[in-house]
C-alpha positions, 0 to 999 in steps of 0.5 A: 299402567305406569311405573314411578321411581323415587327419582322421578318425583312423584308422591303418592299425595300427587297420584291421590290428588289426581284420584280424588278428582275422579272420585263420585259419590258410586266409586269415591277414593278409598285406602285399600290393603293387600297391594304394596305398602300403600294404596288407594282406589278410586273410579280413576284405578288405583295408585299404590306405594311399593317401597320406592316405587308407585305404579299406577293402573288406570283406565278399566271401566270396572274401577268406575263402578268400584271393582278394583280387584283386576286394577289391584291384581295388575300393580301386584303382579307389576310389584312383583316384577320389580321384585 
């Protein structure tokens, strides 16, 4: 998991590139409501956009076969920390 500031440089489209180019036909990138501002999922994890901040949750095997809900329940749990 990793947590972007607006200092560091790092735009959503620059996450979502690196998602799109994970994505398969079983676990494409997908917008997805209910974390942050802004979120996409994908077989890569998800990236979500939280007022000035990004964090990006990567690297469960279930995001792989499309289940986003762990990725997703970790970057808001990570949102709320940052508070």
């Amino acid at each position: 998991m990793i947590v972007y500031t607006a200092a560091s440089h790092v735009t959503l489209d620059i996450l979502k590139a690196g998602l799109d180019s994970a994505a398969s036909q079983a676990s494409p990138t997908v917008a997805i409501s209910g974390v942050g501002d802004k979120a996409y999922a994908g077989a890569d994890g998800i990236i979500v956009q939280a007022g000035i901040h990004f964090v990006e949750v990567d690297g469960l095997s279930a995001d792989v076969l499309a289940n986003h809900a762990t990725s997703g329940a970790m970057a808001k749990a990570v949102i709320a920390a940052l508070g």
